[in-house]
C-alpha positions in Angstrom: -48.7 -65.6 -84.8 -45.9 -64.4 -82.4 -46.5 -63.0 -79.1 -43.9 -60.9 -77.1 -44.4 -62.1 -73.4 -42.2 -59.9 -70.7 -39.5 -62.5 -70.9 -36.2 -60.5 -72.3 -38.4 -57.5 -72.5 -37.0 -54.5 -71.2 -38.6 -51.4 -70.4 -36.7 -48.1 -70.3 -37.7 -45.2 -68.6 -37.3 -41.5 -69.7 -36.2 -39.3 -67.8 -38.1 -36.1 -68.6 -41.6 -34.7 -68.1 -43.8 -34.6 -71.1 -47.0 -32.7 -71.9 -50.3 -33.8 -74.1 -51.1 -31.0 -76.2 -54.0 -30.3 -78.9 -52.8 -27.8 -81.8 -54.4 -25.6 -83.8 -51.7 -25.4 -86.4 -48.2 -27.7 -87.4 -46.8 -24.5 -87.6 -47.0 -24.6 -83.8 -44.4 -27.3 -84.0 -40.5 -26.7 -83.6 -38.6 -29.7 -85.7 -35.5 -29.3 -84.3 -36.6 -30.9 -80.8 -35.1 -34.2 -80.1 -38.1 -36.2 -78.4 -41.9 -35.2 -79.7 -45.0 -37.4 -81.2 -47.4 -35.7 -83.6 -50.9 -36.7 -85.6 -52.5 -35.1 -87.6 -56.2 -36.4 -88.3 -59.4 -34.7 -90.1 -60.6 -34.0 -86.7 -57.4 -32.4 -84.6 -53.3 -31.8 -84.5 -51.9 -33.7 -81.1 -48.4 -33.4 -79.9 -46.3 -35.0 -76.7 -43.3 -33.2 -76.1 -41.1 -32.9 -73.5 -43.0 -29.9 -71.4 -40.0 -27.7 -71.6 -40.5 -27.7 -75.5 -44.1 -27.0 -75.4 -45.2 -24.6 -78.1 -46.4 -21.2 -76.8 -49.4 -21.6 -78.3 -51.7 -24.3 -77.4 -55.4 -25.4 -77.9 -55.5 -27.2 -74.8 -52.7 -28.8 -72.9 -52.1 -31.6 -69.9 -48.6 -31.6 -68.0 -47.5 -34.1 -65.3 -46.5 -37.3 -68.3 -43.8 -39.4 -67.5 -43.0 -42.5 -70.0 -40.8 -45.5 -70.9 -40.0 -46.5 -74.0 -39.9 -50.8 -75.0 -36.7 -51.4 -75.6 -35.2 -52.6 -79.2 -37.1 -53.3 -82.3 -40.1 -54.6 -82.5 -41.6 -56.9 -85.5 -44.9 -55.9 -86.9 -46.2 -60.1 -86.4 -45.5 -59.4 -82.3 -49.0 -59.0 -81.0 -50.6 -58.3 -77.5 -47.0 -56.3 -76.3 -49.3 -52.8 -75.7 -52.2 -55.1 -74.7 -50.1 -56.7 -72.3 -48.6 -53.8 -70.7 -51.6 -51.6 -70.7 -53.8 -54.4 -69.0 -51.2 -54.8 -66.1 -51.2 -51.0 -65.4 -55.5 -51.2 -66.0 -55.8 -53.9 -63.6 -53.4 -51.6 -61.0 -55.9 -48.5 -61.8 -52.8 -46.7 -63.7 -54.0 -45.2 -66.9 -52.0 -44.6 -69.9 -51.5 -42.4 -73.0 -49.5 -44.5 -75.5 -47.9 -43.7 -79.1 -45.8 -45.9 -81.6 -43.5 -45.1 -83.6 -41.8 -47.6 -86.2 -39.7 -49.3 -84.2 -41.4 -49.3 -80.6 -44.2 -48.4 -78.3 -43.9 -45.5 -75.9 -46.2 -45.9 -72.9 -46.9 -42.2 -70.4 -48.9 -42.4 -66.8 -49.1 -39.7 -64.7 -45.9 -38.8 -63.0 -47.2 -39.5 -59.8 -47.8 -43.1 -60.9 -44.3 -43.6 -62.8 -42.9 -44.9 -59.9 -45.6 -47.6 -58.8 -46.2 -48.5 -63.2 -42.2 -49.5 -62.8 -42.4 -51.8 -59.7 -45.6 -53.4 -60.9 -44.3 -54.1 -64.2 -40.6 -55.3 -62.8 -42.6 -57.6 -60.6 -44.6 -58.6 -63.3 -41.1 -59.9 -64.8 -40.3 -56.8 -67.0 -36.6 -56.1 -66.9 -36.6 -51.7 -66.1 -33.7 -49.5 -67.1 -33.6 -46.5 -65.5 
């Protein structure tokens, strides 16, 4: 088993606001956007967007996201990487919203904690872009 520690790690930060939203359709969802997350399960439809791209219509929604994306590729026998990251910010009483896609994990806090999730983890020896 491999496991990523923070060591060459680095941890870029996005620059725009995003929103948490619950659908009541996919139709709700415009394509064409360059940065949004969706999941479909028996239960619900969830999006993140970037909060300008919201749809108009929206079962319930929560502004205020900011995120950071781990840089690079990761390999599906890495393990502990979220684990890692989310039980730094836990321990600092930041909570998170995280998604994956193939490549990578995408981590959001609250915007007001964006700030203080970037110095913890860059103390914690995470390399930040910005």
């Amino acid at each position: 088993m491999k496991c990523l520690m923070s060591d060459n790690m680095v941890l870029k930060r996005l620059s725009y606001e995003l929103s948490v939203c619950k659908l009541e359709s996919i139709k709700e969802i415009d394509l064409n956007h360059d940065f949004f997350f969706f999941s479909k399960t028996d239960e619900e439809i969830s999006l993140v967007c970037k909060t300008e791209d919201v749809p108009s219509y929206t079962v319930q929604r929560d502004d205020g996201w900011k995120g950071f994306r781990i840089q690079g590729i990761l390999d599906f026998s890495l393990i502990g990487i979220l684990s890692k990251i989310s039980g730094i910010l836990a321990e600092n009483k930041i909570g998170i919203f995280a998604v994956s896609t193939f490549n990578t994990d995408y981590i959001l806090v609250k915007s007001e904690n964006i700030d203080r999730a970037m110095d913890i983890l860059e103390k914690e020896g995470y390399e930040i872009s910005r």
